[in-house]
C-alpha positions in Angstrom: 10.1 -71.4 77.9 10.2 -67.3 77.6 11.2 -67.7 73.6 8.2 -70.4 73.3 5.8 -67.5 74.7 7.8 -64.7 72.7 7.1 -66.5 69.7 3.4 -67.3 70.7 2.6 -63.8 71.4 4.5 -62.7 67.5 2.4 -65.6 66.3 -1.0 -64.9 68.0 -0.1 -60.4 66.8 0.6 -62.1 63.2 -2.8 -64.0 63.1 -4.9 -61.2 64.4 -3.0 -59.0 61.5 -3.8 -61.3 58.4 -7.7 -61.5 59.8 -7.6 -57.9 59.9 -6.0 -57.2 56.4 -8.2 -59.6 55.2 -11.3 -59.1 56.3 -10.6 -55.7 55.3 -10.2 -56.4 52.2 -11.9 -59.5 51.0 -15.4 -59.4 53.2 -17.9 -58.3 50.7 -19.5 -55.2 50.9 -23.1 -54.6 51.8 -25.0 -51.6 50.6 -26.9 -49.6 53.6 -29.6 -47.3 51.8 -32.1 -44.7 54.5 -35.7 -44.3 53.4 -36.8 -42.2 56.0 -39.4 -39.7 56.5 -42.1 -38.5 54.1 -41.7 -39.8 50.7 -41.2 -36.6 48.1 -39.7 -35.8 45.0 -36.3 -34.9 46.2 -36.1 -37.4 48.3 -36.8 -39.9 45.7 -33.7 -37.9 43.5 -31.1 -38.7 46.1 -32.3 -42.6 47.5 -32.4 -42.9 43.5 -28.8 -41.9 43.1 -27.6 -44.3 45.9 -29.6 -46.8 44.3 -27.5 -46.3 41.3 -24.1 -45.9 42.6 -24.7 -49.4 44.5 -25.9 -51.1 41.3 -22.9 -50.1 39.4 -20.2 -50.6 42.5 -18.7 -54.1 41.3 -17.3 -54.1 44.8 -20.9 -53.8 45.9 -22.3 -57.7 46.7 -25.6 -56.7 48.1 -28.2 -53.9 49.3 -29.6 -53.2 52.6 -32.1 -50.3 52.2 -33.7 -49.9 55.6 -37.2 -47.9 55.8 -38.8 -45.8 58.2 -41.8 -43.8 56.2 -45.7 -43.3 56.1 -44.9 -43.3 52.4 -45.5 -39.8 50.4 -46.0 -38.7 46.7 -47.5 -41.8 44.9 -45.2 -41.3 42.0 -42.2 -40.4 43.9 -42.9 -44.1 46.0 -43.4 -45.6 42.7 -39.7 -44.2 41.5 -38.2 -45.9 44.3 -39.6 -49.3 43.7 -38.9 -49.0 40.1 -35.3 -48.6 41.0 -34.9 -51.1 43.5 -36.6 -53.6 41.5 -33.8 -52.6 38.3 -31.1 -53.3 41.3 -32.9 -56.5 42.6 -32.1 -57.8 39.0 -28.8 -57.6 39.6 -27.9 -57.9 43.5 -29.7 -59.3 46.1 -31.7 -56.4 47.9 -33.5 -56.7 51.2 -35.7 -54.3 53.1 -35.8 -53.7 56.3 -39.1 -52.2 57.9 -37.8 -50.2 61.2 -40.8 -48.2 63.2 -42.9 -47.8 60.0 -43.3 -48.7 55.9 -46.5 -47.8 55.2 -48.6 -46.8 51.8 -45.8 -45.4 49.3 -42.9 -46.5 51.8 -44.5 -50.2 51.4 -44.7 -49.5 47.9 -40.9 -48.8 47.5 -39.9 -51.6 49.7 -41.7 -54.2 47.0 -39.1 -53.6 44.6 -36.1 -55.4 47.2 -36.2 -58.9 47.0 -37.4 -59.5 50.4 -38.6 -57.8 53.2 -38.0 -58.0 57.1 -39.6 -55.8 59.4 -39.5 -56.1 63.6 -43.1 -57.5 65.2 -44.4 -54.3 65.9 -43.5 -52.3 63.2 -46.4 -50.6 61.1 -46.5 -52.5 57.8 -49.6 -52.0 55.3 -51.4 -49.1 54.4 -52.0 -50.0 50.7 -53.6 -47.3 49.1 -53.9 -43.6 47.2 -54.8 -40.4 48.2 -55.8 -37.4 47.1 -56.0 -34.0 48.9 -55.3 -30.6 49.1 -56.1 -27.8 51.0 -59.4 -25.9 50.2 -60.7 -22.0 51.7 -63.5 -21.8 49.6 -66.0 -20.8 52.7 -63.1 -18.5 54.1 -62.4 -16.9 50.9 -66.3 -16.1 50.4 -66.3 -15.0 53.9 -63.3 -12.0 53.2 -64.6 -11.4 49.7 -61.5 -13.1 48.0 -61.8 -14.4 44.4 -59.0 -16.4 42.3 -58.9 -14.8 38.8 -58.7 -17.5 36.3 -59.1 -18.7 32.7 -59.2 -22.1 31.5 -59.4 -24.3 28.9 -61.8 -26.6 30.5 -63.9 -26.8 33.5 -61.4 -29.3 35.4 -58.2 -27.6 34.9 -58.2 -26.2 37.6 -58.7 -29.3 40.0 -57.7 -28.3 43.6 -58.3 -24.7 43.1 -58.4 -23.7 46.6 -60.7 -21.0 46.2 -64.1 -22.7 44.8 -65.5 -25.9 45.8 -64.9 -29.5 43.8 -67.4 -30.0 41.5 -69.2 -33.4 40.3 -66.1 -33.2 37.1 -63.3 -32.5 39.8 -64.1 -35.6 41.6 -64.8 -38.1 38.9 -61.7 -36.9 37.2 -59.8 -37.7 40.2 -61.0 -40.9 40.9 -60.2 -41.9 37.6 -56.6 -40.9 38.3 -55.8 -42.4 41.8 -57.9 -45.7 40.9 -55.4 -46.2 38.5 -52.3 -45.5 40.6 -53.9 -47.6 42.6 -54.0 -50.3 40.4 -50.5 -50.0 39.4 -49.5 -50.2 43.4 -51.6 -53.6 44.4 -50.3 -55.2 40.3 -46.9 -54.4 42.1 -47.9 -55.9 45.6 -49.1 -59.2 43.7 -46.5 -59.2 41.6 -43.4 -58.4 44.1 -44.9 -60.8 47.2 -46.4 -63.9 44.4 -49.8 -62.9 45.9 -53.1 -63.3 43.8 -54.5 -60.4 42.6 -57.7 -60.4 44.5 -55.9 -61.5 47.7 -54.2 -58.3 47.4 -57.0 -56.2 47.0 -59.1 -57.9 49.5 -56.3 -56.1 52.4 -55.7 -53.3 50.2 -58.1 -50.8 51.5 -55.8 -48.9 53.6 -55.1 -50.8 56.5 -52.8 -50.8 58.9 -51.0 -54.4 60.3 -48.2 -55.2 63.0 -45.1 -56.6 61.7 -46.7 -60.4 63.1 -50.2 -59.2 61.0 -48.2 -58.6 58.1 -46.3 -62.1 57.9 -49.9 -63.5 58.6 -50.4 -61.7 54.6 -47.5 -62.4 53.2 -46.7 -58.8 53.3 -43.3 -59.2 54.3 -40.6 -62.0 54.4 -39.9 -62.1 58.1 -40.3 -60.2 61.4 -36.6 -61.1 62.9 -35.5 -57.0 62.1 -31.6 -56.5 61.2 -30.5 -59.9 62.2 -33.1 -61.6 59.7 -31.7 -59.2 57.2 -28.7 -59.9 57.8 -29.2 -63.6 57.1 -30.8 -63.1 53.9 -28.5 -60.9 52.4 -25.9 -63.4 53.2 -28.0 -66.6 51.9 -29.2 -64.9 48.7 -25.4 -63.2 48.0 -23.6 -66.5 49.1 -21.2 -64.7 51.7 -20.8 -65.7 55.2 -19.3 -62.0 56.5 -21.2 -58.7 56.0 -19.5 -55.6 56.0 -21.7 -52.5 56.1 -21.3 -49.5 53.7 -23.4 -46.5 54.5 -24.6 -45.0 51.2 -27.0 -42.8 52.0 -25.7 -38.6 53.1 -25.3 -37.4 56.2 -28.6 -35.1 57.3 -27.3 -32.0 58.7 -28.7 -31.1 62.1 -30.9 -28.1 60.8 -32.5 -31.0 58.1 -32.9 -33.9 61.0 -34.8 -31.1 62.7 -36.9 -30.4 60.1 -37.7 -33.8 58.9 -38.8 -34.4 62.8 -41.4 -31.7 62.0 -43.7 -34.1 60.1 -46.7 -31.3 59.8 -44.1 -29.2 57.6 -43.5 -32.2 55.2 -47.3 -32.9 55.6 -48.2 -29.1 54.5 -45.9 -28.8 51.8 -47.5 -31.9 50.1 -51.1 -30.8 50.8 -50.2 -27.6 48.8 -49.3 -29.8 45.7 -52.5 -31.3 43.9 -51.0 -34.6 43.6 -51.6 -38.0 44.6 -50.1 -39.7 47.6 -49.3 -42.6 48.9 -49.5 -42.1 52.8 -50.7 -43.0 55.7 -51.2 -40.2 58.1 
């Protein structure tokens, strides 16, 4: 009776063994890719980079890019989803929607193939800004003048020092209607939405994670365990196992990126257009 349990116990050891062996070896790996915080040129860089490495990792069945941005830089969002659409082509990519994915954060997220966010999250926020900061009343205030020479009378757009003219503002108008375009073609296009249904929600607003599913705007509102179960349904694999991609903030950057009016400042200083709710 003792040598029947012995040998139960070896057996029972040698079992637990080969499942570990092989699930360490043979359970498919999953991609997991950080969007978080404001959406900027550097930024874009590095999620671009992971985007990359996971589309040429053969070992690589599948990508879990989770996101929790207001969006950013316009272009910089538009990099992103670009990119993930290129590895969408290839392996099955899912985004996940944490607290937030709104404007150019929504806009990156349209490139995965689907997109799961929690009830509550903050989905939405279609649209393009521009702004900068202007001290034209201060400046005439403390007798302070910008010397410049131009070629034309808009090149200096978002001069900080004089006010926008009539030129300023239908030059940039022209320019973020046009991004704009390009983001809602890529909303229609990424969620099988008509055009004008697109636009008709596109004017910067706001939805829950339910309001969202209500639009089509995302896939599901089940969070990681919905996620979960599309990665494994669209990669055919019944076992996930989870490979962190993205590199490690050091404490001195998570305290930065938790200052959100620095990120905010440093893209007010650049004239550009953004894609970010705020």
């Amino acid at each position: 009776m003792k040598k029947v349990i012995k040998y139960s116990i070896i057996v029972v050891i040698l079992i637990l063994v080969v499942n570990v062996v092989y699930f360490s070896v043979n359970v498919p790996n999953v991609a997991v890719i950080s969007l978080n915080g404001v959406i900027t040129s550097s930024k874009a860089d590095r999620i671009i980079k992971e985007i990359n490495k996971a589309k040429n990792n053969s070992s690589i069945k599948a990508v879990l890019i989770k996101i929790d941005s207001p969006g950013g830089e316009a272009c910089s969002s538009q990099r992103i989803y670009l990119a993930l659409k290129s590895l969408s082509s290839a392996k099955p990519t899912v985004a996940l929607i944490k607290t937030i994915g709104a404007s150019g954060a929504y806009f990156a997220a349209c490139g995965a193939k689907k997109i799961v966010s929690y009830p509550t999250s903050t989905v939405g926020s279609i649209g393009v800004i521009f702004e900068t900061i202007n001290f034209s009343q201060l400046a005439k205030k403390l007798g302070l003048s910008l010397f410049v020479v131009k070629t034309g009378p808009v090149k200096d757009v978002g001069n900080p020092f004089r006010k926008p003219t009539e030129k300023d503002i239908k030059m940039v108008k022209s320019v973020i209607e046009n991004i704009y375009d390009q983001f809602i073609e890529a909303v229609a296009e990424s969620r099988n939405l008509p055009l004008d249904k697109v636009k008709a929600i596109a004017d910067g607003s706001v939805f829950t994670g339910q309001q969202a599913l209500k639009l089509h705007l995302v896939d599901s509102t089940g969070g990681k365990k919905a996620a979960e179960n599309y990665i494994k349904k669209l990669a055919h694999i019944r076992h996930i196992r989870f490979e962190n991609l993205s590199e490690s903030d050091s404490f001195t950057k998570k305290i930065l990126n938790s200052l959100y009016i620095i990120n905010l400042i440093d893209l007010l200083s650049q004239p550009t257009a953004k894609a970010i709710y705020q």
